[in-house]
VEXSE-595329 format. One record per residue (C-alpha): residue in three letters; x, y, z. Coordinates in nm, 4 decimals. Layout:
N
ALA,X,Y,Z
...
END
This chain:
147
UNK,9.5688,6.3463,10.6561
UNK,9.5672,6.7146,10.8046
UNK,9.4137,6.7956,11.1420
UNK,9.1966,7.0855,11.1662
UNK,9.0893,7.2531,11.4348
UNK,8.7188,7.3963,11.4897
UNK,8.9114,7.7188,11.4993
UNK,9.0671,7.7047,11.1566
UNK,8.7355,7.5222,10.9852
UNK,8.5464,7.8163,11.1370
UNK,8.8112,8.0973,11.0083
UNK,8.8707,7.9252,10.6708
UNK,8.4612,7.8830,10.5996
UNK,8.3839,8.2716,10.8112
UNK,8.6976,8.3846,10.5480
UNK,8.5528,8.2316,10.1899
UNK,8.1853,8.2987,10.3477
UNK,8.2818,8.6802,10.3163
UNK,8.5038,8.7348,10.0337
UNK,8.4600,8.8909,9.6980
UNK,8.5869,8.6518,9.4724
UNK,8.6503,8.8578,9.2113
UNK,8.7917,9.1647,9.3873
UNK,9.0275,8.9539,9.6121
UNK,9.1229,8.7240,9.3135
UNK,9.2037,8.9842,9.0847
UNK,9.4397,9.1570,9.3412
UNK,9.5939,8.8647,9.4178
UNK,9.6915,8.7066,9.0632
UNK,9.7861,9.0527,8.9686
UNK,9.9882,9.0982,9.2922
UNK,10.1669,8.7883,9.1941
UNK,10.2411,8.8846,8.8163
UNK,10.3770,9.1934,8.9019
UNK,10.5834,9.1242,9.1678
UNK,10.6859,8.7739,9.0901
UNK,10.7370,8.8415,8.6789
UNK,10.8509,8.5436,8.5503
UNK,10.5162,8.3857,8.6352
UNK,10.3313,8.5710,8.3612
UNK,10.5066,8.2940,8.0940
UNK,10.2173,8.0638,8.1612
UNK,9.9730,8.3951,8.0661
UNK,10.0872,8.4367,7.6829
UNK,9.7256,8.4440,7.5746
UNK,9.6109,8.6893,7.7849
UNK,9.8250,8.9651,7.5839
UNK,9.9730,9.2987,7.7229
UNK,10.1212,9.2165,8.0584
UNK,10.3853,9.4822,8.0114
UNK,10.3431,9.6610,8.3729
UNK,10.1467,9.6625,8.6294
UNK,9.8818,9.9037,8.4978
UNK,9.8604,9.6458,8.2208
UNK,9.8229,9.3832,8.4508
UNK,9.5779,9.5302,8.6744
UNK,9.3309,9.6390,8.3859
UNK,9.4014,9.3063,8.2167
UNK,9.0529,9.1889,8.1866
UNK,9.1456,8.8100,8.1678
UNK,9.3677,8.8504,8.4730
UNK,9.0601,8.9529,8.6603
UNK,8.8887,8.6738,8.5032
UNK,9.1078,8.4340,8.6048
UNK,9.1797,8.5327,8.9693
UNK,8.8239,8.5050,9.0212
UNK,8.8320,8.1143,8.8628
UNK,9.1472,8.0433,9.0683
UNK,8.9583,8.1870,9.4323
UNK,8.6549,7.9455,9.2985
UNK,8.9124,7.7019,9.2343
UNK,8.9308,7.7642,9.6649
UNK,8.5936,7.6665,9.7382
UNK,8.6363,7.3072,9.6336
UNK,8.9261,7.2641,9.9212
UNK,8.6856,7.4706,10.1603
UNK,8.4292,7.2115,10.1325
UNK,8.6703,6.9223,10.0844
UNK,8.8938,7.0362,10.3751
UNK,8.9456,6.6528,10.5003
UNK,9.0323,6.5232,10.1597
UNK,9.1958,6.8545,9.9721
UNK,9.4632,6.6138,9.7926
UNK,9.1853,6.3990,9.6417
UNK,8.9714,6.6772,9.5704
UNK,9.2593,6.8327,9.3799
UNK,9.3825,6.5433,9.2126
UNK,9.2964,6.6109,8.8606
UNK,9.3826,6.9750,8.9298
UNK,9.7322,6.8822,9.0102
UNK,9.7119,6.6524,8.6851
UNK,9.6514,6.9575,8.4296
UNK,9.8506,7.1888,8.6081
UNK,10.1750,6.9409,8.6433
UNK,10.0855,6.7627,8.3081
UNK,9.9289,6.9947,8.0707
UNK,10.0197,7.2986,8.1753
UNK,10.3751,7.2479,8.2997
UNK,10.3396,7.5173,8.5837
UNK,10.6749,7.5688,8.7843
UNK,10.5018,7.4036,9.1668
UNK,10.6749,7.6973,9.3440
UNK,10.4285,7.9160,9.1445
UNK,10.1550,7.7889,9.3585
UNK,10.2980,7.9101,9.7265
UNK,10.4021,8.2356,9.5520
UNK,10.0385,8.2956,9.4496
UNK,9.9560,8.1942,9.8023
UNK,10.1376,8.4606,9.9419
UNK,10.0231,8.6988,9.7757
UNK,9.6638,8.5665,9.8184
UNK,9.7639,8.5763,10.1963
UNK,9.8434,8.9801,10.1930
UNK,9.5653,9.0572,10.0128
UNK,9.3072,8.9009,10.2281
UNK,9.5435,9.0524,10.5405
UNK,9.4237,9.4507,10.3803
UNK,9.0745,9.3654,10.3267
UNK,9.0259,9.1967,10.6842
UNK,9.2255,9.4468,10.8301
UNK,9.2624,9.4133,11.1991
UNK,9.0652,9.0976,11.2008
UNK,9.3551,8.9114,10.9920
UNK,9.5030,8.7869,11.3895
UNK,9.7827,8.5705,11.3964
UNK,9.5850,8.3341,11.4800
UNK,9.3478,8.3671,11.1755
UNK,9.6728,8.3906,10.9598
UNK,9.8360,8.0600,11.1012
UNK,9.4945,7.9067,10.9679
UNK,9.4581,8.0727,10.6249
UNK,9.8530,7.9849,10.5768
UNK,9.7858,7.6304,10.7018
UNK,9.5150,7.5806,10.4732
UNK,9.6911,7.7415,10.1318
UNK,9.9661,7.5209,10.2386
UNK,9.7777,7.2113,10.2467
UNK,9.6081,7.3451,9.9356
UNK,9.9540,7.3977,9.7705
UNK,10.0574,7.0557,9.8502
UNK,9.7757,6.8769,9.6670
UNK,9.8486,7.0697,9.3933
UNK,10.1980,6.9602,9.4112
UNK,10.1198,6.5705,9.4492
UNK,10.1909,6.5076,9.0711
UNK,10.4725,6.6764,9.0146
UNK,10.8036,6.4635,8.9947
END
């Protein structure tokens, strides 16, 4: 089980409290599929993903950013259980899906720079070492089925 800190429950509810799920989910799954292209293989459906105009005006990439940051607010409110809370999310993803794991902590990454430009100076190192800890639990749950 993961420790938390008032701090980081405080940043990670004060962060999700104030973001725009579909602006900052949009940048960031598009972030990811442009810079990290071999990721768009599990997107076939969502059609012309040629560059990253395509990508960014992709209206089911915007869609779907904004399900995965919703996605977010079950670990926000399940931050002393995430792995249970994400248990049949791991399931579909690992089972269903097949998503490569490592695709999860790229698409944290980039989910951690774009939150960094909107908060601007009030993305501390402190506030990032709690974001990152918290995608990285996040990531791990997600990772529980895999083999």
């Amino acid at each position: 089980m993961v420790e938390w800190t008032e701090f980081e429950r405080a940043t990670i509810q004060d962060i999700f409290s104030k973001m725009d799920y579909e602006s900052v989910g949009h940048n960031a799954l598009t972030r990811c599929l442009v810079v990290y292209p071999w990721t768009q293989r599990y997107f076939g459906k969502f059609g012309n993903l040629y560059n990253a105009a395509a990508i960014a005006g992709n209206p089911l990439v915007a869609a779907h950013g904004a399900v995965v940051l919703r996605g977010l607010d079950k670990a926000v409110k399940n931050m002393d259980n995430i792995k249970a809370a994400y248990a049949e999310l791991s399931v579909l993803h690992s089972e269903k899906l097949h998503v490569d794991p490592d695709n999860f902590r790229l698409l944290a990454d980039c989910l951690t720079i774009v939150v960094a430009s909107t908060m601007g100076s009030g993305f501390t190192a402190e506030v990032q070492a709690a974001f990152q800890k918290f995608l990285a639990v996040v990531t791990a749950a997600l990772r529980k089925q895999y083999h």
